[in-house]
C-alpha positions as CSV (number, residue, x, y, z in Angstrom):
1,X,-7.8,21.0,5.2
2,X,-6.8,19.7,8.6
3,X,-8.0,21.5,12.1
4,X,-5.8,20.8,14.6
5,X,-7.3,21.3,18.7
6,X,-4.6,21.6,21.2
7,X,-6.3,19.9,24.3
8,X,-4.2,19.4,27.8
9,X,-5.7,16.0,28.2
10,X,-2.7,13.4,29.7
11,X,-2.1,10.1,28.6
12,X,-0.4,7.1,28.9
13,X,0.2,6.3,25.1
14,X,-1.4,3.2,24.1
15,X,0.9,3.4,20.8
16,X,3.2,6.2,19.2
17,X,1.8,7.3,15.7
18,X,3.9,7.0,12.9
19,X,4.2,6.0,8.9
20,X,6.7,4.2,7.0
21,X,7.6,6.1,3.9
22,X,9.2,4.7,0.8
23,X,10.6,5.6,-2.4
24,X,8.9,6.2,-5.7
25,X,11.6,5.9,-8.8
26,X,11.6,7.0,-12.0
27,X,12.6,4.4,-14.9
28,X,16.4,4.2,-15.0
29,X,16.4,6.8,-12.2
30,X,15.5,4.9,-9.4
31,X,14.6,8.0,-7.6
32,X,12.5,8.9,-4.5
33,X,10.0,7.2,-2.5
34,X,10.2,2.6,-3.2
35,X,6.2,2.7,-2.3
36,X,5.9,2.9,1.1
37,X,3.0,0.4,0.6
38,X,2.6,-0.1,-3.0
39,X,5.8,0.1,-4.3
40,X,4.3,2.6,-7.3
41,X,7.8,2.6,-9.0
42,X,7.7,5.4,-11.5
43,X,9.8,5.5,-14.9
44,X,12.3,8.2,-15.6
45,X,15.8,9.0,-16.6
46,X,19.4,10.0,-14.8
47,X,20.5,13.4,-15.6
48,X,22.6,15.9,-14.0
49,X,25.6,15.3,-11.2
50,X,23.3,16.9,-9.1
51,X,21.0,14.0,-9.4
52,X,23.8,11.3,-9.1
53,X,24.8,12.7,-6.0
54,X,21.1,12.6,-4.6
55,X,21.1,8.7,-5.6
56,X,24.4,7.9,-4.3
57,X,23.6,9.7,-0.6
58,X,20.1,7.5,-0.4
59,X,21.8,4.1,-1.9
60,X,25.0,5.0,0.4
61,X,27.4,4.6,-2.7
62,X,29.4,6.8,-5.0
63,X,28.4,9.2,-7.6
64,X,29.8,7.0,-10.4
65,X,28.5,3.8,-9.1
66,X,24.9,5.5,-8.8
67,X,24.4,6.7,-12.6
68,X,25.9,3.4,-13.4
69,X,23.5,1.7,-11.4
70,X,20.8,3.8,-12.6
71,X,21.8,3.2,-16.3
72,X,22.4,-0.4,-16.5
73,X,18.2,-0.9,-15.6
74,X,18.5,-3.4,-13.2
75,X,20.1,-6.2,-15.1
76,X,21.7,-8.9,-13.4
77,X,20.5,-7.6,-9.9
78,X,19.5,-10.2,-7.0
79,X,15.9,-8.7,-7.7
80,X,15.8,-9.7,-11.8
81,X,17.4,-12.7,-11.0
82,X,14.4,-13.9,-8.7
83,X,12.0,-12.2,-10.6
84,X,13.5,-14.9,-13.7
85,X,12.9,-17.9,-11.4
86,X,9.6,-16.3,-10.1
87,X,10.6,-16.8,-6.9
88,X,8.7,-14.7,-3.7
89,X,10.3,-11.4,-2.7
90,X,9.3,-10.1,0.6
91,X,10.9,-6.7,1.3
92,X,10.1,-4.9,5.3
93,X,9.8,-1.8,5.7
94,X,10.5,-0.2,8.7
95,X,9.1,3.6,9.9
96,X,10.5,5.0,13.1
97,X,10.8,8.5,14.7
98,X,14.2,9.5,13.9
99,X,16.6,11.2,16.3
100,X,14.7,14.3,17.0
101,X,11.8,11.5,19.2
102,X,12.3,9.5,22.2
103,X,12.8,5.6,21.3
104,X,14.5,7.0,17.5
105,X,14.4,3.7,16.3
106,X,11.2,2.3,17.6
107,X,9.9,1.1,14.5
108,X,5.9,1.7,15.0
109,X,5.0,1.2,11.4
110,X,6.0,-2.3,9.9
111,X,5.3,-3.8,6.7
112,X,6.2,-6.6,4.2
113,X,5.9,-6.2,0.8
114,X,5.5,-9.5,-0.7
115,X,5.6,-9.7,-4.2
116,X,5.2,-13.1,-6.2
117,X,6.2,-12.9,-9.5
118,X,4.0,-14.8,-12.2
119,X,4.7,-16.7,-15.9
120,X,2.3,-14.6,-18.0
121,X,0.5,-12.5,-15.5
122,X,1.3,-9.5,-13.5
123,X,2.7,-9.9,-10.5
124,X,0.4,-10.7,-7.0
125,X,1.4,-8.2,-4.2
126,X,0.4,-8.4,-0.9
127,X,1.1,-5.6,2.0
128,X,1.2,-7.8,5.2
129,X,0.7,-4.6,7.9
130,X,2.2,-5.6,11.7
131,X,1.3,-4.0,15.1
132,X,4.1,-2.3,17.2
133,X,2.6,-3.4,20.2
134,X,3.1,-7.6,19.4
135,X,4.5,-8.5,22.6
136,X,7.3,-11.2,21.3
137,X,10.8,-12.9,21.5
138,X,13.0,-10.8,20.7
139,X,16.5,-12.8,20.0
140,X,20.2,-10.7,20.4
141,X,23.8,-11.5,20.8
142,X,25.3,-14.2,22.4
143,X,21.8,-16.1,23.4
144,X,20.8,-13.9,24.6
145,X,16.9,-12.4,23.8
146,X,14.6,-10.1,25.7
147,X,10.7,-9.9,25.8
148,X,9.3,-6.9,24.2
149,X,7.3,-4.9,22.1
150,X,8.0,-6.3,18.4
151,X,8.9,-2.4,17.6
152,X,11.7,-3.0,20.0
153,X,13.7,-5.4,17.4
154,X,14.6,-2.6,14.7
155,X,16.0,-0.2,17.6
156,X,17.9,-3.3,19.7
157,X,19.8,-4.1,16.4
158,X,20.7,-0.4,16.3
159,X,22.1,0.0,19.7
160,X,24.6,-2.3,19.3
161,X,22.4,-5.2,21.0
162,X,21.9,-7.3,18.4
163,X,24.3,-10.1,16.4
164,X,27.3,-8.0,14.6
165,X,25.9,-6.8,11.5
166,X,27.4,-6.7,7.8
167,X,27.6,-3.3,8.0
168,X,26.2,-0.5,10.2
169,X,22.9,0.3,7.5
170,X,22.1,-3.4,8.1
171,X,22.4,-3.1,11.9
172,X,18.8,-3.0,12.7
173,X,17.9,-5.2,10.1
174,X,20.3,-7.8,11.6
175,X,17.6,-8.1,14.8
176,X,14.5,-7.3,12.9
177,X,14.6,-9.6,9.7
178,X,14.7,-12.8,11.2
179,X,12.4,-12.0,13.9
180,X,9.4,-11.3,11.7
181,X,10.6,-13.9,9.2
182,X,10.4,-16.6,11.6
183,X,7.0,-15.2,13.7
184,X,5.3,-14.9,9.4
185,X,7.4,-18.6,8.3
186,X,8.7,-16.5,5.3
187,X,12.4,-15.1,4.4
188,X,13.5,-11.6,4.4
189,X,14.9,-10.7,1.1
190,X,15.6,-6.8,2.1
191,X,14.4,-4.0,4.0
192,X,14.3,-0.3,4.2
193,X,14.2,1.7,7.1
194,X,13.1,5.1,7.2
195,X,12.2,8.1,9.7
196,X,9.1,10.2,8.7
197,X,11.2,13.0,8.3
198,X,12.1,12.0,5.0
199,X,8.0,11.7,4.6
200,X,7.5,15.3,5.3
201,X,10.3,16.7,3.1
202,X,9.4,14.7,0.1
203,X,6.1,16.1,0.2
204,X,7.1,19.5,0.9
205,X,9.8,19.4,-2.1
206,X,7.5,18.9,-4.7
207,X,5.2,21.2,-3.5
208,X,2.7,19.4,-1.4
209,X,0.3,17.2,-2.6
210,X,-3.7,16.9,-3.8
211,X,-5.4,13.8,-1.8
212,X,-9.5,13.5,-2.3
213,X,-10.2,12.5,1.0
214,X,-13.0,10.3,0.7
215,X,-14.3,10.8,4.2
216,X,-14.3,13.6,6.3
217,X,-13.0,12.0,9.9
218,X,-12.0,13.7,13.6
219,X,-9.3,12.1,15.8
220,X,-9.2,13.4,19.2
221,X,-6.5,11.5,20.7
222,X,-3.8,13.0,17.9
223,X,-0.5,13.1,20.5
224,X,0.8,17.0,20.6
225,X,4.3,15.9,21.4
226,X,6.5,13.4,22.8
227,X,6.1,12.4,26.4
228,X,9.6,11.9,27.2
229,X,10.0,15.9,26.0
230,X,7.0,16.6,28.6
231,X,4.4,16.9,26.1
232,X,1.9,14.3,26.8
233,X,-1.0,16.1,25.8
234,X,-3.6,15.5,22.6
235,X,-4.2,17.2,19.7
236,X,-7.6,16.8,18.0
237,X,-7.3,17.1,14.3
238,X,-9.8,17.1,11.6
239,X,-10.3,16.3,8.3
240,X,-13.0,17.4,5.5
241,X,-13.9,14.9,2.8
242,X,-13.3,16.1,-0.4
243,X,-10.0,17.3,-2.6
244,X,-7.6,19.3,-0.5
245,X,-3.6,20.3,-1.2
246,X,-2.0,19.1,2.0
247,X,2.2,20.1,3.0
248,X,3.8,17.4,4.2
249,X,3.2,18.3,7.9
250,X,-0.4,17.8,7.2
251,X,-0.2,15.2,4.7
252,X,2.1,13.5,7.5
253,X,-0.9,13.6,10.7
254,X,-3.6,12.3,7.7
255,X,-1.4,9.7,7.3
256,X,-0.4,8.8,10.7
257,X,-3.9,9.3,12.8
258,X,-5.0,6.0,14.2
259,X,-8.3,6.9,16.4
260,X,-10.6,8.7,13.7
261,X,-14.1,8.1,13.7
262,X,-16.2,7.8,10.8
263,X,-14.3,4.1,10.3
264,X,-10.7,5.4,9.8
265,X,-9.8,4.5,13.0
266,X,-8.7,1.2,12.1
267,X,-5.0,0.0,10.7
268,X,-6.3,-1.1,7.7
269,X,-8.2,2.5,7.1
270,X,-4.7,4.0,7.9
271,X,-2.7,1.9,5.8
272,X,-5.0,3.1,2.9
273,X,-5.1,6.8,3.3
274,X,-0.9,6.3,3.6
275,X,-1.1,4.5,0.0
276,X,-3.2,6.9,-0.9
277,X,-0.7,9.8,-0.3
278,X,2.1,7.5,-1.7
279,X,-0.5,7.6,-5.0
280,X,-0.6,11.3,-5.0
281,X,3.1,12.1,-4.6
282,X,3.8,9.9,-7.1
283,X,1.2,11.6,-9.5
284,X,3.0,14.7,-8.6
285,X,6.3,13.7,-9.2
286,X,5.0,12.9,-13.1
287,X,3.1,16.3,-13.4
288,X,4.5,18.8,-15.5
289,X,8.0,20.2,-13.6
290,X,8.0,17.7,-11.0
291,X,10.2,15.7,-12.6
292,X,12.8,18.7,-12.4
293,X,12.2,18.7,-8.5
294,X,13.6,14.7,-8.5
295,X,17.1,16.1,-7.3
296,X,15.4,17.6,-4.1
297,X,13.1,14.6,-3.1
298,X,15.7,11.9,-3.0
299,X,18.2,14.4,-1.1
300,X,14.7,14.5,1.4
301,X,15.5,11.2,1.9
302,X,18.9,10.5,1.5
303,X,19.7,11.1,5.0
304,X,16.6,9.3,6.6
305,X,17.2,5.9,4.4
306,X,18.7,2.6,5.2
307,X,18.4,0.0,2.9
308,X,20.3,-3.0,1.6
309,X,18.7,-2.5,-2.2
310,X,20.8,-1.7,-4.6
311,X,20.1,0.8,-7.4
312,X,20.1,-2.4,-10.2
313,X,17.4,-3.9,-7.4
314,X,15.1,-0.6,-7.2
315,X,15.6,-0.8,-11.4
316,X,14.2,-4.3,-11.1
317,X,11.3,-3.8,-8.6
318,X,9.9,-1.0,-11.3
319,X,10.4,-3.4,-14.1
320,X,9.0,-5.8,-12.1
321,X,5.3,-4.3,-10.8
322,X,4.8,-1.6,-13.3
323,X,1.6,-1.8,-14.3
324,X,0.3,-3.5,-11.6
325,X,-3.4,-2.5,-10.8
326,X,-3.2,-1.2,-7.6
327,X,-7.1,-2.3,-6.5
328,X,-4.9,-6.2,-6.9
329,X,-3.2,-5.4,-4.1
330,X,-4.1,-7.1,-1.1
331,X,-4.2,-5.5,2.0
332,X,-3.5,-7.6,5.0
333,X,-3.3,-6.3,8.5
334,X,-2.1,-8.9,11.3
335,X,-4.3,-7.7,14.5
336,X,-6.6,-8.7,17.5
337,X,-9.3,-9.3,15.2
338,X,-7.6,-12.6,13.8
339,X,-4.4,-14.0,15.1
340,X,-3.6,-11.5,17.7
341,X,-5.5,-10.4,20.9
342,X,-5.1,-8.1,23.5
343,X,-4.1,-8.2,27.0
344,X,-6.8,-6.7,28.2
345,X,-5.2,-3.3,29.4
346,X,-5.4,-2.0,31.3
347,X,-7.7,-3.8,33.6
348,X,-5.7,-7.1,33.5
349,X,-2.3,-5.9,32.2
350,X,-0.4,-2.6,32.8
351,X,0.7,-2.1,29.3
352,X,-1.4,-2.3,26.1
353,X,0.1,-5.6,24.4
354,X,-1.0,-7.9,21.6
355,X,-0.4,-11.4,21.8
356,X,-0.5,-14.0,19.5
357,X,-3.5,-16.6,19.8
358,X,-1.3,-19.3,18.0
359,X,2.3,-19.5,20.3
360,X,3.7,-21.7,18.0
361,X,2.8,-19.2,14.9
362,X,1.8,-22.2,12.6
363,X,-1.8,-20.7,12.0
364,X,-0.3,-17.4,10.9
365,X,2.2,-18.8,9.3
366,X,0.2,-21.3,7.1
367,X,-1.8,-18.3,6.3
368,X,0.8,-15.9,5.2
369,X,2.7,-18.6,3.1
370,X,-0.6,-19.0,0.9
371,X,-1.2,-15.4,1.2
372,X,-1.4,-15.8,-2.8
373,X,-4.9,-17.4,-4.2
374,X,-4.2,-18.7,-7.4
375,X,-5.7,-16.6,-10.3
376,X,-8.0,-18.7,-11.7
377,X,-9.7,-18.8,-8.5
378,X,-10.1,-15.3,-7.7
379,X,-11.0,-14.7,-11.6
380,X,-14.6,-16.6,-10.5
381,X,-15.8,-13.8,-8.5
382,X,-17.3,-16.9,-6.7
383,X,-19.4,-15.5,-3.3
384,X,-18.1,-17.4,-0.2
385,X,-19.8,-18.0,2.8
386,X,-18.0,-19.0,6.3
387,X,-20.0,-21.0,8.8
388,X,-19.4,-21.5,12.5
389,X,-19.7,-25.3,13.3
390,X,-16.5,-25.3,15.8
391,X,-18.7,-25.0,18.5
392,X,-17.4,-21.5,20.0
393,X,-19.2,-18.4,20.7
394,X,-16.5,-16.5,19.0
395,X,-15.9,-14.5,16.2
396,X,-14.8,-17.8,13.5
397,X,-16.6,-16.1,10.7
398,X,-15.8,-12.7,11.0
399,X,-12.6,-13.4,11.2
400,X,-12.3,-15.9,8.0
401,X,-14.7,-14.0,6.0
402,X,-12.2,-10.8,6.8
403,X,-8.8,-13.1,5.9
404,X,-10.2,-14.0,3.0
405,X,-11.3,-10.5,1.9
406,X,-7.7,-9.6,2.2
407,X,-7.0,-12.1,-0.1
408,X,-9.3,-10.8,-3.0
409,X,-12.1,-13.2,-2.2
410,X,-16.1,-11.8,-1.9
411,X,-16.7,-13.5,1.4
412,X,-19.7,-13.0,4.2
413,X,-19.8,-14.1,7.1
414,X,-22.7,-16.8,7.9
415,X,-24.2,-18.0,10.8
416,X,-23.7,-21.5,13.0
417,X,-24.2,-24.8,12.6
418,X,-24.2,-27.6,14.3
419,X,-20.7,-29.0,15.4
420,X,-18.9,-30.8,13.2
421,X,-14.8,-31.9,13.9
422,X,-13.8,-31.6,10.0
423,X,-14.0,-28.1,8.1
424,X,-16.1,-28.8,5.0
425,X,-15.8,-27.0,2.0
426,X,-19.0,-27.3,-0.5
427,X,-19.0,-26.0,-4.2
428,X,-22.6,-25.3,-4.0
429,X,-22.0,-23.5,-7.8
430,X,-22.7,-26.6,-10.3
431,X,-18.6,-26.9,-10.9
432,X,-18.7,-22.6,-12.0
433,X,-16.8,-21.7,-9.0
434,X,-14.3,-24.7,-8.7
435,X,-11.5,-23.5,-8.8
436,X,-12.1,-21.0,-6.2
437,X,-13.4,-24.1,-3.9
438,X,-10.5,-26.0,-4.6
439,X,-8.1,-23.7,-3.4
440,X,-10.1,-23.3,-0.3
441,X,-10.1,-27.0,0.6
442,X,-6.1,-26.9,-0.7
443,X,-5.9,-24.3,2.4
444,X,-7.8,-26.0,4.9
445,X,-6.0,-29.2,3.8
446,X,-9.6,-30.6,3.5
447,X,-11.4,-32.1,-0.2
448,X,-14.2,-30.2,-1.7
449,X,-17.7,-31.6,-1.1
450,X,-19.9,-30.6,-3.8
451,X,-23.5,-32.0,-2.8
452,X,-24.5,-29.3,-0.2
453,X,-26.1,-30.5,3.1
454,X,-29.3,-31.0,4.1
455,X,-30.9,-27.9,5.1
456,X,-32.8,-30.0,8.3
457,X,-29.3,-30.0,10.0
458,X,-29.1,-26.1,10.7
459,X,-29.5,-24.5,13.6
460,X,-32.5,-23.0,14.5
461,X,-34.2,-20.1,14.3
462,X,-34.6,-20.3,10.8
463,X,-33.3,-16.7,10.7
464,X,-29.9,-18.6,11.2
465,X,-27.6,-18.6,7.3
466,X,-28.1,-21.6,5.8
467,X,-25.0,-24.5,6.1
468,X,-24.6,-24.2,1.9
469,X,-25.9,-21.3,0.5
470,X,-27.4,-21.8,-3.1
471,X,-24.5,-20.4,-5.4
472,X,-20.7,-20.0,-4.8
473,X,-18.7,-21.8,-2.3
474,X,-19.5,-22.2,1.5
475,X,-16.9,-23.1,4.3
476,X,-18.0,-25.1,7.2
477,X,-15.8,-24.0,10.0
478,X,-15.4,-27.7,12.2
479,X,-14.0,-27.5,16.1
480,X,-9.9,-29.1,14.9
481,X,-9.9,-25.4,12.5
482,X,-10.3,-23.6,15.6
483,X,-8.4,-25.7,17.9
484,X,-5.6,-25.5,15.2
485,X,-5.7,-21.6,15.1
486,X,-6.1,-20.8,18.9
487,X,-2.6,-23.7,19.0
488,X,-3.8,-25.3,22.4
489,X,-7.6,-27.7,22.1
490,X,-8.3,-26.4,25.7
491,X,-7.2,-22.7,24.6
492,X,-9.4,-20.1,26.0
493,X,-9.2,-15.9,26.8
């Protein structure tokens, strides 16, 4: 169970805390939560008016139209239509505060969904996780644009700042959608917004929830309130590991805490205890009675959705990724320990901000448009080893070996090597991991070298990872990489 500290502590928030909720549906139901990060769409049927209604507030459509929806199973939506063509669907999703915070409709939890579908195999999704505090572009009306926080774009669209939208759901979206898709170089298809309110009274309508923490974690710098409400103090709160029932109120701060120690104070450990709660309510949701209590959680968040899906589209996106291992998802966090860094706050800025290493977004970009390995190399299990030859002092391998982690790739990160212009990639394996090496070089737009180097060309000390290691694949980092991904030769922070 959570402790929660009140401490007087002040602050000047680095970032506000929040999680993006989503929908879990039941087959020909399309009810509750679209998986706020794994889109765990659950099977079920429509019954009742009482449930109509519920669908029809959260899809912003008529009672009749909803159980239609429901019924038909998603035929002939946009969804099943790109799903037939196997063409890419990225859907954002977009958590914000909600009326009852300062800045309702600063979105400070943003993720793509990217879901590619595939001839024979289950589908590949990826959950592409952005900071709220990417300083960025922000394009409105008339020409105009402003320079902001990239959680700005949501809440500019919903003020009235942004181009007119279709209708007023889509008004956010209108700003939001083409921001991201042109900083990440991949369409929008949809979106969902959502306040955590809806979060908190899903949870609490089916009863709360049982999450196995897997490690016990203490976040002192949990904020007590809002500061534009005069409450600018911390909370410390306090998790056990082990198997707890958690409200949503509880389940709600595990979710959102950002500065745990015992390594969850990381996005990427957030973004899997919030997966992990989406997990749980889904299980509870299926457990005996819960579907009965369906009614109640999509009336939780009927009022706290906006979304351009359609019920045929949720029907679709079940039909779609059920039965999708969720340890195949990939997990990818856009941060300062790849293509973002920070400003340096707050000795050499006055804010905290995030800025992209790449201006021009193409390294991002090139990544997040192959986001997808092919199967057949990621069915290898081949090892990978990333070597710094750029000649930096920077964190090349780390940051590869991490990317390509993400990716499902077993990757470590090597040592240096002498500096080389051209990235190398070397099938060290005997032709066993070749497809996985091919790919590689496909990505860095380089051939695959299968003769490994000479060991007398390393670096020295001989403590140093070798330029090939015997086995799997090894990628030589060269100086144009690195020139390419910082976007300027002379680039330098």
């Amino acid at each position: 169970m959570a402790t929660i500290t009140r401490s007087s502590i002040r602050r000047r928030r680095r970032s506000r805390y929040n999680v993006l909720p989503g929908w879990i549906t039941r087959k020909r139901a399309v009810v509750s939560v679209i998986v706020m990060f794994s889109l765990l769409l659950v099977a079920g049927g429509v019954y009742g008016v009482r449930l109509s209604l519920a669908l029809a507030k959260t899809f912003h459509t008529n009672p009749i139209s909803a159980a239609i929806g429901a019924l038909q199973g998603g035929g002939g939506s946009a969804i099943d239509r790109e799903r037939q063509h196997y063409q890419r669907i990225n859907i954002v999703l977009y958590g914000y505060g909600g009326d009852q915070h300062s800045g309702a409709f600063l979105t400070d939890s943003i993720m793509v969904i990217s879901i590619m579908p595939m001839a024979g195999h289950p589908p590949q999704i990826a959950e592409i996780s952005l900071p709220r505090d990417w300083f960025v572009t922000i394009p409105l009306r008339n020409g105009k644009s402003t320079a902001q926080r990239i959680n700005f774009a949501y809440a500019a669209g919903m003020l009235g700042e942004g181009p007119q939208p279709a209708s007023a759901v889509d008004a956010g979206a209108a700003v939001a959608d083409p921001l991201i898709a042109h900083l990440l170089g991949i369409g929008i298809n949809y979106f969902v917004g959502v306040d955590f309110n809806a979060f908190k009274q899903a949870v609490d309508a089916v009863g709360g929830i049982n999450i196995d923490v897997p490690a016990g974690f203490t976040d002192y710098q949990y904020p007590a309130g809002e500061c534009a409400l005069g409450n600018c103090g911390y909370e410390t709160v306090r998790f056990k590991a082990g198997l707890q029932h958690m409200n949503g109120a509880t389940a709600l701060i595990y979710a959102r805490s950002r500065h745990g120690n015992n390594g969850q104070g990381s996005d990427f450990a957030r973004s899997r205890r919030q997966q992990q709660i989406i997990v749980a309510l889904k299980a509870q949701i299926e457990s005996v009675g819960g579907f009965g209590k369906l009614p109640d959680v999509i009336n939780a968040l009927g009022n706290n959705v906006l979304t351009d899906l359609t019920i045929g589209d949720a029907e679709s996106l079940y039909g779609l990724v059920n039965g999708v291992n969720p340890a195949t998802v990939e997990h990818i966090s856009i941060d300062d320990t790849n293509f973002l860094y920070d400003c340096g706050y707050p000795t050499h800025c006055g804010s905290y901000y995030l800025y992209a290493n790449d201006q021009s977004f193409q390294s991002l970009t090139h990544f997040v448009q192959n986001i997808f390995p092919a199967p057949a190399a990621l069915a290898e299990g081949a090892p990978v080893t990333f070597v710094n030859a750029s000649g930096r002092n920077n964190n090349a391998t780390t940051r590869w070996a991490s990317l390509m982690k993400m990716a499902g790739f077993s990757t470590t990160a090597g040592g240096k090597a002498p500096t080389q212009t051209v990235t190398q990639v070397i099938d060290n394996s005997g032709g066993k991991d070749a497809a996985a090496a091919e790919w590689l070089a496909t990505f860095f737009g380089v051939s695959v070298t299968t003769e490994p180097a000479p060991t007398a060309a390393l670096t020295t000390p001989p403590a140093t990872p070798a330029r090939a290691a015997p086995g799997g694949v090894s990628v030589i980092l060269g100086s144009a990489e690195e020139q390419a991904f910082l976007g300027d030769p002379g680039f330098g922070h």
